[in-house]
PASERO-145554 format. One record per residue (C-alpha): residue in one letter; residue number from 1; x, y, z. Coordinates in steps of 0.02 Angstrom, whole numbers, plus 50000, padded with zeros to 5 digits. Layout:
<atom resn="a" resi="NUM" c1="X" c2="Y" c3="Z"/>
...
***
This chain:
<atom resn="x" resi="1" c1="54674" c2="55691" c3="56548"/>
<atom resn="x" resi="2" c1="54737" c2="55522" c3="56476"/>
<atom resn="x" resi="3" c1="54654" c2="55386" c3="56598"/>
<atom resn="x" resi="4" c1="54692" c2="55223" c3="56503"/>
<atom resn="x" resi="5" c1="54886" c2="55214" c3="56504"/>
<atom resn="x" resi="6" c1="54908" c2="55022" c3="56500"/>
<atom resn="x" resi="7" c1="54872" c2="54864" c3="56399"/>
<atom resn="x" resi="8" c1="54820" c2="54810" c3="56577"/>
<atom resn="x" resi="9" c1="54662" c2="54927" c3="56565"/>
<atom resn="x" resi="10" c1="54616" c2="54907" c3="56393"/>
<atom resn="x" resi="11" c1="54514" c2="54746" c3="56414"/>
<atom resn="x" resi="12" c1="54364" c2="54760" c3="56319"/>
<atom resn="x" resi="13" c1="54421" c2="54936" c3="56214"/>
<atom resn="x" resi="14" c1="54419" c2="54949" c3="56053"/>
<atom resn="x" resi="15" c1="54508" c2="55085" c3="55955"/>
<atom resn="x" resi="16" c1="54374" c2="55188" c3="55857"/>
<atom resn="x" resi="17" c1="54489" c2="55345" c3="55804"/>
<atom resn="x" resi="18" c1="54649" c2="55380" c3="55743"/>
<atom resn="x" resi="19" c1="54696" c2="55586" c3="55728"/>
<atom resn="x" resi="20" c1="54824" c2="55702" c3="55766"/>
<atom resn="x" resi="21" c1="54834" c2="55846" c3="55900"/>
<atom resn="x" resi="22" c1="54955" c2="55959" c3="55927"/>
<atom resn="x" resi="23" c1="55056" c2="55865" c3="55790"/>
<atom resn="x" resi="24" c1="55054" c2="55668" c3="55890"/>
<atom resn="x" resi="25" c1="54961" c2="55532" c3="55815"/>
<atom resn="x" resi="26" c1="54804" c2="55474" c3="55934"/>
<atom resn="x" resi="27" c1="54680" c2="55359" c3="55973"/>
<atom resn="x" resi="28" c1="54482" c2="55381" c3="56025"/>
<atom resn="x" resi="29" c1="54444" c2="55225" c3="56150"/>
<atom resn="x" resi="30" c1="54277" c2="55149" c3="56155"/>
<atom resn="x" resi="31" c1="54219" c2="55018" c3="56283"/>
<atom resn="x" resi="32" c1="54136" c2="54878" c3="56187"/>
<atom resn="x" resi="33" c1="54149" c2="54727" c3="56324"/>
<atom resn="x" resi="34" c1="54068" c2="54576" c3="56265"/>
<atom resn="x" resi="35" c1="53977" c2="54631" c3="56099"/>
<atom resn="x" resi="36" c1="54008" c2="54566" c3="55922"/>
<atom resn="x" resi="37" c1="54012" c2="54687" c3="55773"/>
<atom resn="x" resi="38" c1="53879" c2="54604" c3="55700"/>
<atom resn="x" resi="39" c1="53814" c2="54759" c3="55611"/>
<atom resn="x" resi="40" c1="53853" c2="54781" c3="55421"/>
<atom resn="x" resi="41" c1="53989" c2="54930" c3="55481"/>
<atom resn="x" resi="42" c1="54087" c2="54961" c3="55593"/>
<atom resn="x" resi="43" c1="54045" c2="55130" c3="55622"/>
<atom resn="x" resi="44" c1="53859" c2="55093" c3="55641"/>
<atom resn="x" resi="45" c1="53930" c2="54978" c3="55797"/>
<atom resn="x" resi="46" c1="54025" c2="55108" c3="55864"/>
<atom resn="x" resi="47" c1="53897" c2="55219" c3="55856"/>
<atom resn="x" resi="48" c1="53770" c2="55114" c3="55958"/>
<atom resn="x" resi="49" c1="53914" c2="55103" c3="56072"/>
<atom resn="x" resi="50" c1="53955" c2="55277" c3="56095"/>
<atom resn="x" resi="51" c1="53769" c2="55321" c3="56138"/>
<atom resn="x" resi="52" c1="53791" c2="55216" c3="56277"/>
<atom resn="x" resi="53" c1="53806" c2="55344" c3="56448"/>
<atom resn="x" resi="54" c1="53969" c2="55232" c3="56499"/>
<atom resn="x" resi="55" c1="54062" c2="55272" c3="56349"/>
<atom resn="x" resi="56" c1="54000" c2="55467" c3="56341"/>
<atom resn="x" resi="57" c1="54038" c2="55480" c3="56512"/>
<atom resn="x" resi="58" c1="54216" c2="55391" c3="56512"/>
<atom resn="x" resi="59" c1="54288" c2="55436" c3="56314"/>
<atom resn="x" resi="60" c1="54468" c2="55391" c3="56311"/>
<atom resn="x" resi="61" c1="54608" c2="55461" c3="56225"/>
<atom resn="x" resi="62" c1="54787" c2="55403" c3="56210"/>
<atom resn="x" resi="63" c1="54937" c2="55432" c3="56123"/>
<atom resn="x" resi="64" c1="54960" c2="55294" c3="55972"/>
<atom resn="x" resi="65" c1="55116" c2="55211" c3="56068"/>
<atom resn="x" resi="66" c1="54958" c2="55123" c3="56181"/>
<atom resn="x" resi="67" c1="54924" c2="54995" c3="56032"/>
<atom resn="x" resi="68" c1="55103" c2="54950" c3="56027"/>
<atom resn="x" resi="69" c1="55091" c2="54919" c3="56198"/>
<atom resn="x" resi="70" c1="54935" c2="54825" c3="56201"/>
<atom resn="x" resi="71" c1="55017" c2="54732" c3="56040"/>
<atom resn="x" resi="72" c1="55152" c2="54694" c3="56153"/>
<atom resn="x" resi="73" c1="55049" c2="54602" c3="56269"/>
<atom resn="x" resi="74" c1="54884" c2="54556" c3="56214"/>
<atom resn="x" resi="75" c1="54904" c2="54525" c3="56012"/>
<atom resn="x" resi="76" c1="54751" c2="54483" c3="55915"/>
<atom resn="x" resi="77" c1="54709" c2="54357" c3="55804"/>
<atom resn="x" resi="78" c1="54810" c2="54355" c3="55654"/>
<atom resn="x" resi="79" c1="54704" c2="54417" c3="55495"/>
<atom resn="x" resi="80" c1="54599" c2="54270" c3="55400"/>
<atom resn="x" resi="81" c1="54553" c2="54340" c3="55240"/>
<atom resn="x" resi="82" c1="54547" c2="54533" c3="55175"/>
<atom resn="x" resi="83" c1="54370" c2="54581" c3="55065"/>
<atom resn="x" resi="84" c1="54412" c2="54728" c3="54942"/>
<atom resn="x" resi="85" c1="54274" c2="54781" c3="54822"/>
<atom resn="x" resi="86" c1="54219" c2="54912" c3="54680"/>
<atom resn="x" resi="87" c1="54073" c2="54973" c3="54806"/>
<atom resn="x" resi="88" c1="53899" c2="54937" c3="54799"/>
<atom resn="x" resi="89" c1="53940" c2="54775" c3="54736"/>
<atom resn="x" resi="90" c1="53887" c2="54638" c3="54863"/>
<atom resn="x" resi="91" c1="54036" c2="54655" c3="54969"/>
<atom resn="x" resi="92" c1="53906" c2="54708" c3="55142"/>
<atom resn="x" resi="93" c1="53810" c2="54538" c3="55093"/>
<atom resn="x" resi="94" c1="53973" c2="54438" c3="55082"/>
<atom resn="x" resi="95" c1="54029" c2="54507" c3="55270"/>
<atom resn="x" resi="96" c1="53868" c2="54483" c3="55348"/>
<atom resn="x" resi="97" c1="53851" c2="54315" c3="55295"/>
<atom resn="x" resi="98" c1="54012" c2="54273" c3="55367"/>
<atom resn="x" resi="99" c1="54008" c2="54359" c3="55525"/>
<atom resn="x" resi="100" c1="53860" c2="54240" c3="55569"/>
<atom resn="x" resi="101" c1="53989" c2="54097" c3="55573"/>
<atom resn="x" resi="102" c1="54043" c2="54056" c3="55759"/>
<atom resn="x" resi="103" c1="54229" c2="54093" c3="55821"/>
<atom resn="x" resi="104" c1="54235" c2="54245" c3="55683"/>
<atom resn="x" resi="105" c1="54274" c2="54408" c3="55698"/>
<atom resn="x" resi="106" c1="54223" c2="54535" c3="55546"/>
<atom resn="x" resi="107" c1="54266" c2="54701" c3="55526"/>
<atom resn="x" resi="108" c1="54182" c2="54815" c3="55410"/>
<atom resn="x" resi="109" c1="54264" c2="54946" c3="55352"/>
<atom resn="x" resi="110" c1="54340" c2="55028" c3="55516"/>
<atom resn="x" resi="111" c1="54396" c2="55198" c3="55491"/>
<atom resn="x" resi="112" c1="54557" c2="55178" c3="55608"/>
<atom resn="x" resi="113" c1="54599" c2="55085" c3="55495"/>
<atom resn="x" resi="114" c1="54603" c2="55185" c3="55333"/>
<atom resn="x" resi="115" c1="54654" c2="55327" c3="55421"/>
<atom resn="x" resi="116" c1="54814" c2="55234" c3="55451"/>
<atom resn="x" resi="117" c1="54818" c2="55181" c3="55283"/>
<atom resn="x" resi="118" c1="54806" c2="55346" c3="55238"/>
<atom resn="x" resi="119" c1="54914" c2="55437" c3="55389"/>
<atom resn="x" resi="120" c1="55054" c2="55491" c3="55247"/>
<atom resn="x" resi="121" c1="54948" c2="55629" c3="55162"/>
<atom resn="x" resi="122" c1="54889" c2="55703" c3="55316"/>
<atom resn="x" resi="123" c1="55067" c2="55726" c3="55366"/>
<atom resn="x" resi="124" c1="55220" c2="55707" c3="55253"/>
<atom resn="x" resi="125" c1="55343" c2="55659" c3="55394"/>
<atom resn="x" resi="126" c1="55251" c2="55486" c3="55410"/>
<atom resn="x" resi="127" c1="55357" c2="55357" c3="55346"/>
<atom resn="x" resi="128" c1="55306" c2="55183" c3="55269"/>
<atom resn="x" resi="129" c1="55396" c2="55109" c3="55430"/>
<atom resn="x" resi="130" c1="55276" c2="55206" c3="55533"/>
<atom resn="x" resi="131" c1="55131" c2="55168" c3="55454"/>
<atom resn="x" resi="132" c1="55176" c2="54994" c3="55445"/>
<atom resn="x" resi="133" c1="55191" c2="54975" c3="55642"/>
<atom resn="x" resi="134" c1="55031" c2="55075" c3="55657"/>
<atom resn="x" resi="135" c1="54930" c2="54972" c3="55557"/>
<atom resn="x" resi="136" c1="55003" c2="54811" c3="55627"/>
<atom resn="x" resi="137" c1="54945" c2="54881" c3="55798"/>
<atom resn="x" resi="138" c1="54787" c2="54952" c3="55752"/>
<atom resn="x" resi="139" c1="54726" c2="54777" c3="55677"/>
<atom resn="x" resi="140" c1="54803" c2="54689" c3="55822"/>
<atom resn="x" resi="141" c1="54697" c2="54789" c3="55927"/>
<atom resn="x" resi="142" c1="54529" c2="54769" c3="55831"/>
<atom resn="x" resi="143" c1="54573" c2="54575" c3="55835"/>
<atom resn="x" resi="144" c1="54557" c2="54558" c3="56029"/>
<atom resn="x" resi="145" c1="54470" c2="54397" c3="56053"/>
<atom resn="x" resi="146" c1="54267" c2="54451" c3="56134"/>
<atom resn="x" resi="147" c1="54209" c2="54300" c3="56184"/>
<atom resn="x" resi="148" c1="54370" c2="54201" c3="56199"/>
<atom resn="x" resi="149" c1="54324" c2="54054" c3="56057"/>
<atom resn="x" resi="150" c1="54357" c2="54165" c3="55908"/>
<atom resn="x" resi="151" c1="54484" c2="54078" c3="55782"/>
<atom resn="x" resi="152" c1="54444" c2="54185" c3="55639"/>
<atom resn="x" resi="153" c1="54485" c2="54364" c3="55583"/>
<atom resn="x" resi="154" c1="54401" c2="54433" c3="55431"/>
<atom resn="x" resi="155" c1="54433" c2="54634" c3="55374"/>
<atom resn="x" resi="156" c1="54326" c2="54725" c3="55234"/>
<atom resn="x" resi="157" c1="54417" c2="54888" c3="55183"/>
<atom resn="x" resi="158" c1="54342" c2="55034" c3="55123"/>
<atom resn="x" resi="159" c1="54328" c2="55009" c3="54921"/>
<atom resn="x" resi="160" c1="54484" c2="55137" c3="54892"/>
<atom resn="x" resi="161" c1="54609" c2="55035" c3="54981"/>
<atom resn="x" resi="162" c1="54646" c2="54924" c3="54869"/>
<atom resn="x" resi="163" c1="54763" c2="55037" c3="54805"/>
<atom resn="x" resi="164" c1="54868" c2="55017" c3="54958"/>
<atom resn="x" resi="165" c1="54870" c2="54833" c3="54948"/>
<atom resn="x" resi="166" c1="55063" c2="54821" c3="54928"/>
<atom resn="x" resi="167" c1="55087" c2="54893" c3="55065"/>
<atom resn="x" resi="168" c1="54946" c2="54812" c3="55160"/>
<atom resn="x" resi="169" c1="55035" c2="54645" c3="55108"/>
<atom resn="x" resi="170" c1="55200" c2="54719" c3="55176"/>
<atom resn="x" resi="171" c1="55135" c2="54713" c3="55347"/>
<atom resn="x" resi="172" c1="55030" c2="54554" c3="55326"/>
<atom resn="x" resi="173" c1="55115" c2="54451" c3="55190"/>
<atom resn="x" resi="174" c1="55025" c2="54279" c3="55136"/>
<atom resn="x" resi="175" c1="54843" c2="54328" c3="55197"/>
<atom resn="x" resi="176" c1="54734" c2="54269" c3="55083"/>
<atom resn="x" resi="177" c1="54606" c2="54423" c3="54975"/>
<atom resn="x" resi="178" c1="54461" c2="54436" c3="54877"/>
<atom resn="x" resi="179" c1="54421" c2="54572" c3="54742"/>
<atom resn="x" resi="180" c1="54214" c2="54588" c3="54722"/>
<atom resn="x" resi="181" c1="54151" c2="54698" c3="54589"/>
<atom resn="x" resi="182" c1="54004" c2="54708" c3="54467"/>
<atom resn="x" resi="183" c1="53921" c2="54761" c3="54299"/>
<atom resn="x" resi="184" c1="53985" c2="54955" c3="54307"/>
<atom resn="x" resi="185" c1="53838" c2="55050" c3="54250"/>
<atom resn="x" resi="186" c1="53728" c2="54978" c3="54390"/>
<atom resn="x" resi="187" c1="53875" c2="55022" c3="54535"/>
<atom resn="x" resi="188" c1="53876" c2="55191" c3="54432"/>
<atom resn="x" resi="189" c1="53696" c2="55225" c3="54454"/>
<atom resn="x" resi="190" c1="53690" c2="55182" c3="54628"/>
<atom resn="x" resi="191" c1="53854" c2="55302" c3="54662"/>
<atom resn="x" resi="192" c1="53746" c2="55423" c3="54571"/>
<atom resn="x" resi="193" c1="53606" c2="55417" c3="54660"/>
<atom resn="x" resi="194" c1="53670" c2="55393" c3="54843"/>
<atom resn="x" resi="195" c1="53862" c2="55445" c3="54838"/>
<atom resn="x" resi="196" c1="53994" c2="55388" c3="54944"/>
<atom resn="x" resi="197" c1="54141" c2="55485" c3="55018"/>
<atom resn="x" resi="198" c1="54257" c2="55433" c3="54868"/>
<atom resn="x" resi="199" c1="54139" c2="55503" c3="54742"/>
<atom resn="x" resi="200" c1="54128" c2="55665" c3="54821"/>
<atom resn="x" resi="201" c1="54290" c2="55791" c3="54745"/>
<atom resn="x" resi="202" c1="54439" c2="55812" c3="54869"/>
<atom resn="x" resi="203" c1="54359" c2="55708" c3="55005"/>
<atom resn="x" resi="204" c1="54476" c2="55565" c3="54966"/>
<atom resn="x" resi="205" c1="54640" c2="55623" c3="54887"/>
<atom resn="x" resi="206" c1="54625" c2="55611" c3="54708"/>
<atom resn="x" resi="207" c1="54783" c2="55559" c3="54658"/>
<atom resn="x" resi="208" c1="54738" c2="55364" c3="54714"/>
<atom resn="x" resi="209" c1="54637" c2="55386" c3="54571"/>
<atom resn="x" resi="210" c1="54749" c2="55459" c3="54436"/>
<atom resn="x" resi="211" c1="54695" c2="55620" c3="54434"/>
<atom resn="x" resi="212" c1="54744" c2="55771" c3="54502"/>
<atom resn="x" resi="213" c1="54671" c2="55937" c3="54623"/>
<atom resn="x" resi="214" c1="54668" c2="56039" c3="54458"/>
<atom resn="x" resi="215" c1="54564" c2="55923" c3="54344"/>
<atom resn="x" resi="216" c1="54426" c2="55868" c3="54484"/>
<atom resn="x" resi="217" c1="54351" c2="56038" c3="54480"/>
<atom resn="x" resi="218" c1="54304" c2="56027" c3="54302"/>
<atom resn="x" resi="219" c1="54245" c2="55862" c3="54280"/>
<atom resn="x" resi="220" c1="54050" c2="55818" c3="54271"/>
<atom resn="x" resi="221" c1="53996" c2="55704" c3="54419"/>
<atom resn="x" resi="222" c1="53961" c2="55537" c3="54304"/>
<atom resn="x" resi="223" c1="54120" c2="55542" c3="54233"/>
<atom resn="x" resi="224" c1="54236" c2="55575" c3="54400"/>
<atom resn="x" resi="225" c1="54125" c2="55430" c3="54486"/>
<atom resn="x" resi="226" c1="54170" c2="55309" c3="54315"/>
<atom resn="x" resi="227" c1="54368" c2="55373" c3="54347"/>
<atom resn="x" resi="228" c1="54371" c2="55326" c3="54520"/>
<atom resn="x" resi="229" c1="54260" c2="55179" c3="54491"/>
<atom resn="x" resi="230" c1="54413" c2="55120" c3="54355"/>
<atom resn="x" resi="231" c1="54554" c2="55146" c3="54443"/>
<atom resn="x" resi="232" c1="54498" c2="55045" c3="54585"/>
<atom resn="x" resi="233" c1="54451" c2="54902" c3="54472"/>
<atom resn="x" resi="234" c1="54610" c2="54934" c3="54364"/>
<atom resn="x" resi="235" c1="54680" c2="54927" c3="54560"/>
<atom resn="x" resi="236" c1="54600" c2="54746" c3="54576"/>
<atom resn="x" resi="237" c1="54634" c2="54686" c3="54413"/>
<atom resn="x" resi="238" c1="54813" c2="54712" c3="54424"/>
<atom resn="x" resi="239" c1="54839" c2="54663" c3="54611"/>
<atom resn="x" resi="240" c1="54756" c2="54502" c3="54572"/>
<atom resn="x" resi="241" c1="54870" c2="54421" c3="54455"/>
<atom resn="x" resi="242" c1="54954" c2="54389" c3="54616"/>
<atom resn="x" resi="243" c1="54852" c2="54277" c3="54692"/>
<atom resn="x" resi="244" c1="54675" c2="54376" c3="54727"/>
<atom resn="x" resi="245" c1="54517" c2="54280" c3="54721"/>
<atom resn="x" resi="246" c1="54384" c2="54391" c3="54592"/>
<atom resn="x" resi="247" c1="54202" c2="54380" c3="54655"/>
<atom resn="x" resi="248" c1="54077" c2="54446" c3="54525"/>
<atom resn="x" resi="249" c1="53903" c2="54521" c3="54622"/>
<atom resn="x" resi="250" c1="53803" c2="54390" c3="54513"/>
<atom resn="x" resi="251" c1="53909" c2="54237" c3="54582"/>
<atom resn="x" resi="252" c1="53828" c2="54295" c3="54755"/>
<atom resn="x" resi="253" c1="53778" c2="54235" c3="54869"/>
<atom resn="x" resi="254" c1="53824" c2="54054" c3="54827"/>
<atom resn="x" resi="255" c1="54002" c2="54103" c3="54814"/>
<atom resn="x" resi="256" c1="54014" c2="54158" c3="54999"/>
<atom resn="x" resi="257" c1="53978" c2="53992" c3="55065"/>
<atom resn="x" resi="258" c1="54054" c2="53887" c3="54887"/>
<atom resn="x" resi="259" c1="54204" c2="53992" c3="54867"/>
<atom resn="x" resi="260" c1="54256" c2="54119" c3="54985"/>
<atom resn="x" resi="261" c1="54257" c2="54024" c3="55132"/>
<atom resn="x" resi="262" c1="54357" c2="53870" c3="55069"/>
<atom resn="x" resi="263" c1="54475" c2="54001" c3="55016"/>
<atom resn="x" resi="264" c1="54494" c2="54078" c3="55185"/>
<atom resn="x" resi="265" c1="54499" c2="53922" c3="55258"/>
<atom resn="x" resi="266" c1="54360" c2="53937" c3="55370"/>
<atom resn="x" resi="267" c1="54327" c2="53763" c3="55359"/>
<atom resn="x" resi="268" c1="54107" c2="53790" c3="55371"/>
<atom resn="x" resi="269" c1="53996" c2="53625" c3="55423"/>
<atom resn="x" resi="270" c1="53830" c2="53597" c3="55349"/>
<atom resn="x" resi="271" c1="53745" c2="53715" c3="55492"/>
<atom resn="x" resi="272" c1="53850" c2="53866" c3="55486"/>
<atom resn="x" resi="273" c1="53815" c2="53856" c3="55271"/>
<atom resn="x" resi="274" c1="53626" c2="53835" c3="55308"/>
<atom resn="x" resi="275" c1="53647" c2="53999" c3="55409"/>
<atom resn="x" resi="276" c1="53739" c2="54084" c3="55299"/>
<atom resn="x" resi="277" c1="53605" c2="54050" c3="55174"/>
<atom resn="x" resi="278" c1="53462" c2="54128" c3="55292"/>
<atom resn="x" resi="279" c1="53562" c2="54276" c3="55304"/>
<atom resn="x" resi="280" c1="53578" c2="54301" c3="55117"/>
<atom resn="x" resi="281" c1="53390" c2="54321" c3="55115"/>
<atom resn="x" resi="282" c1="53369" c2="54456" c3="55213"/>
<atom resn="x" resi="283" c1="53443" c2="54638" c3="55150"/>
<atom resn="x" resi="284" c1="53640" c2="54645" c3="55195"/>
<atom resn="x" resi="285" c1="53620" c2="54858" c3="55232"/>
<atom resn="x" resi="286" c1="53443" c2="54837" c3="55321"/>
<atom resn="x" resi="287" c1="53394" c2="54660" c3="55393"/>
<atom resn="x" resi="288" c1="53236" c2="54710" c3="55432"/>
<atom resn="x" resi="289" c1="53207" c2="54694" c3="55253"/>
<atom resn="x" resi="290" c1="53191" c2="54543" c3="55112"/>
<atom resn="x" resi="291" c1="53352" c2="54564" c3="55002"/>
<atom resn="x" resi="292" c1="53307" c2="54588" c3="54811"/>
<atom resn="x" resi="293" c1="53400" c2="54593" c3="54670"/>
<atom resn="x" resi="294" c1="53407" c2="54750" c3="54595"/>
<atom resn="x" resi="295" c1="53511" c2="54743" c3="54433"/>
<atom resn="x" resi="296" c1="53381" c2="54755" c3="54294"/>
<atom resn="x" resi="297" c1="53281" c2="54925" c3="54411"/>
<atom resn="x" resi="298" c1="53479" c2="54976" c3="54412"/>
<atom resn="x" resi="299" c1="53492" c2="54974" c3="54233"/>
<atom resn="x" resi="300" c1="53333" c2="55051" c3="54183"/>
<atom resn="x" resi="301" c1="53358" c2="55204" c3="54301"/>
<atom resn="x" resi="302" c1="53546" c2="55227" c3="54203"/>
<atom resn="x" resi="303" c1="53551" c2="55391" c3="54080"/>
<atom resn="x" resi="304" c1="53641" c2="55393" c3="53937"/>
<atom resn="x" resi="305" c1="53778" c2="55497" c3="54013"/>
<atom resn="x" resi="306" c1="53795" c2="55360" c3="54171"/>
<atom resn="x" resi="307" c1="53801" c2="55230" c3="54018"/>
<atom resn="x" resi="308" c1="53938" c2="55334" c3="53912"/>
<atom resn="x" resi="309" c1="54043" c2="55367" c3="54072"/>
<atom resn="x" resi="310" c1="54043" c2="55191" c3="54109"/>
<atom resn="x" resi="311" c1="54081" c2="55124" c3="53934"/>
<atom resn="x" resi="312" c1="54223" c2="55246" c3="53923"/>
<atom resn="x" resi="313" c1="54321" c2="55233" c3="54115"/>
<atom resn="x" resi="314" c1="54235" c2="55052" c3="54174"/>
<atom resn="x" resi="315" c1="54198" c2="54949" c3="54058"/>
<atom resn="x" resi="316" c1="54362" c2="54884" c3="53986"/>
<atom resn="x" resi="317" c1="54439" c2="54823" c3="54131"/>
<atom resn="x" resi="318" c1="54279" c2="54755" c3="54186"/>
<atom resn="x" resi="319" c1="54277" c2="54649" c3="54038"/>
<atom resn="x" resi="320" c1="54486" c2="54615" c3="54096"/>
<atom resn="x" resi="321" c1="54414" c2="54560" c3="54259"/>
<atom resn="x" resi="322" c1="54278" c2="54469" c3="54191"/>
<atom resn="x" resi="323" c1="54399" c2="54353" c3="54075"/>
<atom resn="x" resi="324" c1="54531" c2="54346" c3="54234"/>
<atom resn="x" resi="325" c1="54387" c2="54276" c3="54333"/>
<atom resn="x" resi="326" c1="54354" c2="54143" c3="54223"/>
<atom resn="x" resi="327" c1="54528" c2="54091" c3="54202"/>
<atom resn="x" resi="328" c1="54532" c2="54074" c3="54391"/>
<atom resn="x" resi="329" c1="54381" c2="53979" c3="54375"/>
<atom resn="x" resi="330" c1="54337" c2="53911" c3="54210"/>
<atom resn="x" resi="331" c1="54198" c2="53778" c3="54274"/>
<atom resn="x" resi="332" c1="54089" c2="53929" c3="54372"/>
<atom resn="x" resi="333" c1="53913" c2="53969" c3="54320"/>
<atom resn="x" resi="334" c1="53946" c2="54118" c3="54189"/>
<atom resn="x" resi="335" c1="53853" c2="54285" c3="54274"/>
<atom resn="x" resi="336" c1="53667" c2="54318" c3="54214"/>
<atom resn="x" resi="337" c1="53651" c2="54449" c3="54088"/>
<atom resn="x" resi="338" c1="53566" c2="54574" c3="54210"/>
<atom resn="x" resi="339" c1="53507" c2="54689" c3="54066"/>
***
């Protein structure tokens, strides 16, 4: 049974879940109280969180209309900034760094969210007016104010949403976005090695990518992780003509604290920068660890088949980003040749 049927309940919930059943859009409740996500994802928050014997005791489920509701009367900050990025490209760096900053909420790739983003291919009856409310309500909820002094609200999507960007900007016009990406063949060789969802056939629907169910099955794993590694730069590229801020890897980290926060408007003093910069020393996916760069191991490990892929699908609108950066920018350090 349904317990939580009210915004007045939902103090300190978060929504961790969006699904169907029995044909009605849901949500999966968990109880965060007075925690941060200060973890480099969101799931690896929720996950602590859901260990916890409160929240396996007391899982919540409600029917979507709850976030209106809570929308309604509770709405959460209005979005900051938006972080899209090619993947493995700096983008977990740039989001820990800022969530150390004081009054800021981050969140890192929160799979409500791109399930709501991507609610019209698991059902063809959702319209873009549906999706639109559900997303506004689903971000309003993940933008409750925890400690009560919060002023900003940062999201980093998952790397293939940038190709819902219009519509993203159709629910939240004017908020400002950044587009991160780097030198292809090393993002290639890490998707190689380690792959995420998106570079696994049929796991995200292909079409986002420009290609179709037929073709996936017969194409070699370098060159379907270049395709989907070029349409969401091709993605970036073209969105960012717009008005999109292009962050190369090897402006980082200087950029987060030189860059992307006057752009956001975040307004940093002298002490928040000096923390940001203590952060950037430590690894962004395991702090327990001293961050390295990794781009000239990255390029030795390539093969000549990563190396053809990514000269054939990546690296021409790389080089398109690359000389729309610098227009942006023309007085920025030039990146290091990491070969």
């Amino acid at each position: 049974m349904d317990r939580l049927t009210d915004a007045a309940q939902l103090d300190g919930w978060i929504p961790v879940r969006f699904y169907w059943r029995e044909g009605q859009p849901m949500v999966d409740w968990c109880y965060l109280g007075r925690k941060r996500f200060a973890d480099s994802f969101f799931e690896h928050t929720v996950n602590k969180l859901m260990a916890l014997p409160f929240n396996l005791l007391f899982r919540q489920q409600t029917p979507i209309s709850v976030l209106d509701d809570l929308h309604e009367a509770r709405p959460g900050l209005k979005p900051t900034g938006f972080i899209f990025h090619m993947s493995r490209c700096g983008s977990t760096l740039i989001t820990q760094m800022l969530a150390v900053l004081s009054g800021t909420v981050v969140i890192s790739e929160a799979r409500p969210l791109d399930s709501v983003l991507r609610a019209h291919f698991r059902s063809t009856q959702v319209t873009d007016k549906q999706r639109i409310a559900w997303f506004q309500w689903m971000v309003s909820a993940l933008g409750q104010k925890i400690l009560g002094n919060e002023k900003y609200f940062l999201i980093k999507f998952d790397a293939w949403n940038i190709s819902e960007l219009p519509f993203i900007q159709r629910a939240f016009p004017d908020v400002p976005w950044i587009f991160n990406y780097r030198e292809p063949v090393e993002v290639l060789v890490s998707q190689i090695n380690h792959r995420g969802p998106h570079m696994v056939p049929g796991v995200i629907d292909p079409t986002l990518f420009g290609m179709n169910v037929d073709e996936i099955a017969t194409v070699e794993p370098e060159e379907y992780c270049a395709r989907v590694l070029g349409a969401i730069c091709e993605a970036g590229l073209r969105y960012s003509a717009n008005g999109g801020l292009l962050i190369n890897y090897e402006e980082l980290p200087e950029a987060t604290w030189r860059l992307i926060s006057e752009f956001f408007g975040l307004g940093c003093n002298e002490a928040e920068i000096e923390m940001m910069k203590n952060t950037a020393k430590l690894d962004a996916k395991n702090p327990a660890m001293i961050f390295e760069r990794d781009s000239i191991k990255k390029q030795q490990q390539a093969s000549e088949r990563v190396r053809e892929a990514a000269r054939k699908w990546v690296a021409p609108v790389y080089e398109k980003l690359e000389a729309a950066r610098k227009r942006q920018f023309p007085n920025i350090r030039e990146p290091k040749n990491s070969g």
